[in-house]
C-alpha positions in Angstrom: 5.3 11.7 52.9 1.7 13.5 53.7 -1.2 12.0 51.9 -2.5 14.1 49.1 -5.5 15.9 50.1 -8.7 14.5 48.8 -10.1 18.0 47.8 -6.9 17.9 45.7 -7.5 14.4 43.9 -10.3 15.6 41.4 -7.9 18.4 40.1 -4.7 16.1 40.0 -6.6 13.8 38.0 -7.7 16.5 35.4 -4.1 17.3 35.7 -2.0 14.5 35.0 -5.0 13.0 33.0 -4.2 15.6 30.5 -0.3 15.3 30.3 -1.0 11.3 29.7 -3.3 12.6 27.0 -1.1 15.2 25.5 1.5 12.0 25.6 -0.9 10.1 23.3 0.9 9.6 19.9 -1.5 11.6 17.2 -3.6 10.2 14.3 -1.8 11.0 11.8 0.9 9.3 13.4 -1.2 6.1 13.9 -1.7 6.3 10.4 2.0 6.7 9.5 2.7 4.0 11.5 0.2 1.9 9.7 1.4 3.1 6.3 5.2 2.3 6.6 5.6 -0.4 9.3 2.6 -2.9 10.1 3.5 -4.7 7.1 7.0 -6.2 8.4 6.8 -5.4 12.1 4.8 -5.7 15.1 4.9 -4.6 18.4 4.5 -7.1 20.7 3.5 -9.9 18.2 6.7 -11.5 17.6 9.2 -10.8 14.3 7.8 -10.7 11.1 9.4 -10.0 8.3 11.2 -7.6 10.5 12.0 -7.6 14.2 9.2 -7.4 16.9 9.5 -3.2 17.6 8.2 -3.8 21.6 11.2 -2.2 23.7 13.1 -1.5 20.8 14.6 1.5 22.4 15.7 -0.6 25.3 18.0 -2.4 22.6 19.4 0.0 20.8 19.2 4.1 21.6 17.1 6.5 20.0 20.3 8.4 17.7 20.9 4.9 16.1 16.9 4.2 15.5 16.6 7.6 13.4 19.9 7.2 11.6 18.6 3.8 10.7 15.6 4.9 9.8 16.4 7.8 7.7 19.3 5.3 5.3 19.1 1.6 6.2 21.1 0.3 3.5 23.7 3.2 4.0 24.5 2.0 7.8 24.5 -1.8 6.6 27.3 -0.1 4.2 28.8 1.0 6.7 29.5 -2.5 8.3 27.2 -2.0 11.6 27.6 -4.8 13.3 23.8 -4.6 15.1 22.7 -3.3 11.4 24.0 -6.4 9.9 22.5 -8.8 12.4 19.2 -7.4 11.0 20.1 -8.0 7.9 20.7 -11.9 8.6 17.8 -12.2 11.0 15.6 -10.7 8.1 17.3 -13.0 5.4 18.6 -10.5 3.8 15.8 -8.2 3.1 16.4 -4.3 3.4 14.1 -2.1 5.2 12.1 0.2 3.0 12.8 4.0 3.3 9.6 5.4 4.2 8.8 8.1 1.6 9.3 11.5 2.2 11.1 10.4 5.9 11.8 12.9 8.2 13.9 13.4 11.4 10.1 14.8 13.0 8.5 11.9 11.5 11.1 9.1 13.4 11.1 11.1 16.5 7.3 10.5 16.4 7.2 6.4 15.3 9.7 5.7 18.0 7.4 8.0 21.0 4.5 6.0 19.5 6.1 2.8 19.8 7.4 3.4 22.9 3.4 4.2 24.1 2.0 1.3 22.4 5.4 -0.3 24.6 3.8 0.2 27.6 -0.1 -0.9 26.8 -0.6 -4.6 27.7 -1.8 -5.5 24.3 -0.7 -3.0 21.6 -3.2 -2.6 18.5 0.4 -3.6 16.4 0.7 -7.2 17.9 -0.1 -8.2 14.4 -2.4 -9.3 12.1 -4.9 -11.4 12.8 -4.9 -13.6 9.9 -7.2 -17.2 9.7 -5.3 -20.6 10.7 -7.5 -22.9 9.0 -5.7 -25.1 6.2 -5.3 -23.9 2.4 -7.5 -25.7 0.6 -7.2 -25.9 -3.7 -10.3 -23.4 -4.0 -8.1 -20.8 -2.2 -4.8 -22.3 -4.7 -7.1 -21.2 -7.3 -9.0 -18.1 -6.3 -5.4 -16.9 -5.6 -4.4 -17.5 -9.1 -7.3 -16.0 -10.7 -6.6 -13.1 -8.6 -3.1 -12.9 -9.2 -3.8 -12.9 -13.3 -6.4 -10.9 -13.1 -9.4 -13.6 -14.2 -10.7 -12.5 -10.8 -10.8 -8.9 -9.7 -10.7 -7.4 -6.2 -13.3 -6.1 -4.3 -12.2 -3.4 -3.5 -10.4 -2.4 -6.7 -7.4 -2.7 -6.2 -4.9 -3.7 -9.7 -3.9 -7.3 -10.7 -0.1 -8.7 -9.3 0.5 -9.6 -13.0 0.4 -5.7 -13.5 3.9 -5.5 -12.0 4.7 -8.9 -10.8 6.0 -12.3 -12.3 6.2 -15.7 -11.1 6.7 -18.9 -12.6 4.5 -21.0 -15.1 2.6 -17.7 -16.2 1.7 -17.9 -20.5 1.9 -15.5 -23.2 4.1 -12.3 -22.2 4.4 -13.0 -18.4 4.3 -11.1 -15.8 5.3 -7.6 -15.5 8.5 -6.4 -14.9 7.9 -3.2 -12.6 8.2 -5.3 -9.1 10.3 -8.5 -8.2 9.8 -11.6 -9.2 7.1 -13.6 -6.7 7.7 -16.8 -7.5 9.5 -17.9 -4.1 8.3 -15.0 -1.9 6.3 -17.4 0.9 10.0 -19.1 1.4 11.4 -15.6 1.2 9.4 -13.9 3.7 9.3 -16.8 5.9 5.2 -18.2 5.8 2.2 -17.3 5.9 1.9 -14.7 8.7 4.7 -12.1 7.0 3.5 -12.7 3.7 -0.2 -11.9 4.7 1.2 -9.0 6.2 2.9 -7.8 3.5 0.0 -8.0 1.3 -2.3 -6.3 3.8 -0.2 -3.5 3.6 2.3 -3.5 1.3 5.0 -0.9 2.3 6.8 0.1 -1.2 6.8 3.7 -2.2 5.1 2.2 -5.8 2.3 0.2 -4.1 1.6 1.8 -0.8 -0.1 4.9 -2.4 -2.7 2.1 -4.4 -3.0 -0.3 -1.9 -3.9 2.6 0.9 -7.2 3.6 -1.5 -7.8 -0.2 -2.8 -6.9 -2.4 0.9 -7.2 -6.6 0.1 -9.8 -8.3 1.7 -8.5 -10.7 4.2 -10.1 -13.6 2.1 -8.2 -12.1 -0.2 -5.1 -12.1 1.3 -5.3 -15.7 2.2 -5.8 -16.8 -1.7 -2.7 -15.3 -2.4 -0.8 -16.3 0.4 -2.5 -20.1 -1.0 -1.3 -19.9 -4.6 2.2 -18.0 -3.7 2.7 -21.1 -1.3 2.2 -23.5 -4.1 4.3 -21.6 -5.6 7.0 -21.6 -4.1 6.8 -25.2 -3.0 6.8 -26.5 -6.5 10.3 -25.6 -6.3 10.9 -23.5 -9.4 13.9 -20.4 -9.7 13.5 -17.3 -10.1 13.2 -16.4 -14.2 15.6 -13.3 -14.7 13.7 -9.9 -15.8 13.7 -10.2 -20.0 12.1 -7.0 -21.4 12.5 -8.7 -24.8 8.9 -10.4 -25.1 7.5 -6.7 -24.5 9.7 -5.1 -27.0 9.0 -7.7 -29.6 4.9 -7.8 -28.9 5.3 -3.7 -29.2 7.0 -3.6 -32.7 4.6 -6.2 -34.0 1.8 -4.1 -32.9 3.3 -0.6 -34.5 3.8 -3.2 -37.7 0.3 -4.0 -37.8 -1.1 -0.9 -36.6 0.6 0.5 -40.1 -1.0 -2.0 -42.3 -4.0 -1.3 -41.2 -3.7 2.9 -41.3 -2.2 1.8 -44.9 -5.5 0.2 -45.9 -8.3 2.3 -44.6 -6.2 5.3 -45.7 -5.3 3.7 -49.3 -8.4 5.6 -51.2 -7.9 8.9 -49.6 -4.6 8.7 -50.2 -4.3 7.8 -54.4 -7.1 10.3 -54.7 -4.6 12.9 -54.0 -2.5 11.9 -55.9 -3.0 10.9 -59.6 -4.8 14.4 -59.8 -1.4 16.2 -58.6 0.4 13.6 -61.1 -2.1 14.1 -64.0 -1.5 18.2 -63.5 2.3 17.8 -63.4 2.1 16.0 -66.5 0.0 18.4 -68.2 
């Protein structure tokens, strides 16, 4: 083969410099990518929650990835056998449908995971979270942030808005998310945990937690006081609305009584003169 010409070079450069470029997955699909998947997946860092996405089109073809992608729990149904291998690897948690999902959008993940494939260090090989041991002040900080004694720095709402876990007083926890209590053991330690809190994929919290991000110290309290948690050993409690229902009629009850009295004057002064009137 002739060597290419060196007047030649400059322009193939430009050339195929702007096809690589064109290649280049877009922000906004950086930003998807951030949205729906760092939070159980890397690529190149190893399994979190989920597998390690580096190569993942060299396991399993690109028809298969976007069916997945588009109904996970309907080709688990189906009795996949590579679906259900997920399934055990992940102890049994179910990918999240990413909101609003597209056949476009999963065409572009899987090109952008197949570019960050290729890099020697992808910007998804995962959270860089800190080592250094949990100490109580982190136990507590965690819970204070957890009940709400302690609030974000960047604004971001309580867990006990939506979330339970064990030992909590007075009503509990809310109801509107699953029960915390052994989530460290579910999710495996402290790296998919604090990747899950960092950006937590559900269709409920991923709007919030987009506008309101934890701080990594943050992060690290909660992964703290969830580990106690979960080490003390406790079940599950089962969701009971019946705390809420009963604090809620209470409140009508009293509510009333109170109406009843600052209303009691107004209210006989219309009265006795309709009364007195009648009678006359």
């Amino acid at each position: 083969m002739k060597p290419v010409p060196l007047y030649l070079s400059p322009l193939l450069f430009v050339l195929f410099g702007g096809v690589l470029q064109a290649q280049a997955p877009s922000e906004d699909t950086y930003e998807l990518f951030k949205l729906s998947c760092v939070s159980c997946h890397t690529i190149g860092g190893g399994a979190l929650v989920g597998p390690d996405l580096k190569g993942v089109e060299e396991r399993q073809d690109r028809a298969w990835l976007l069916a997945f992608m588009e109904n996970p729990q309907g080709v688990i149904d189906s009795g996949d056998p590579y679906a259900l291998r997920l399934l055990r690897e992940s102890k049994g948690q179910v990918m999240t449908q990413i909101p609003n999902y597209t056949k476009a959008m999963g065409e572009k993940l899987l090109d952008l995971i197949a570019f960050e494939s290729e890099l020697e260090k992808s910007q998804f090989a995962g959270l860089q979270i800190s080592e250094r041991p949990l100490t109580q002040e982190d136990v507590d900080l965690g819970k204070a942030l957890f009940e709400g004694g302690e609030r974000f720095q960047n604004g971001a709402p309580s867990c006990l808005s939506c979330h339970a876990v064990h030992g909590l007083t007075g009503l509990g926890g809310g109801q509107l998310g699953p029960d915390l209590t052994s989530v460290y053991a579910r999710l495996e330690g402290r790296k998919p945990l604090a990747s899950w809190l960092s950006a937590p994929p559900s269709e409920v919290m991923a709007p919030v937690f987009q506008k309101h991000p934890l701080d990594g110290e943050e992060v690290l309290a909660l992964v703290a006081f969830l580990k106690e948690t979960a080490e003390a050993g406790h079940e599950e409690a089962p969701a009971n609305s019946f705390p809420f229902v009963l604090a809620g009629l209470g409140s009508t009850a009293v509510a009333f009584v109170i109406l009843d009295l600052l209303w009691r004057n107004r209210y006989r002064a219309t009265r006795k003169p309709l009364v007195e009137k009648s009678k006359r």
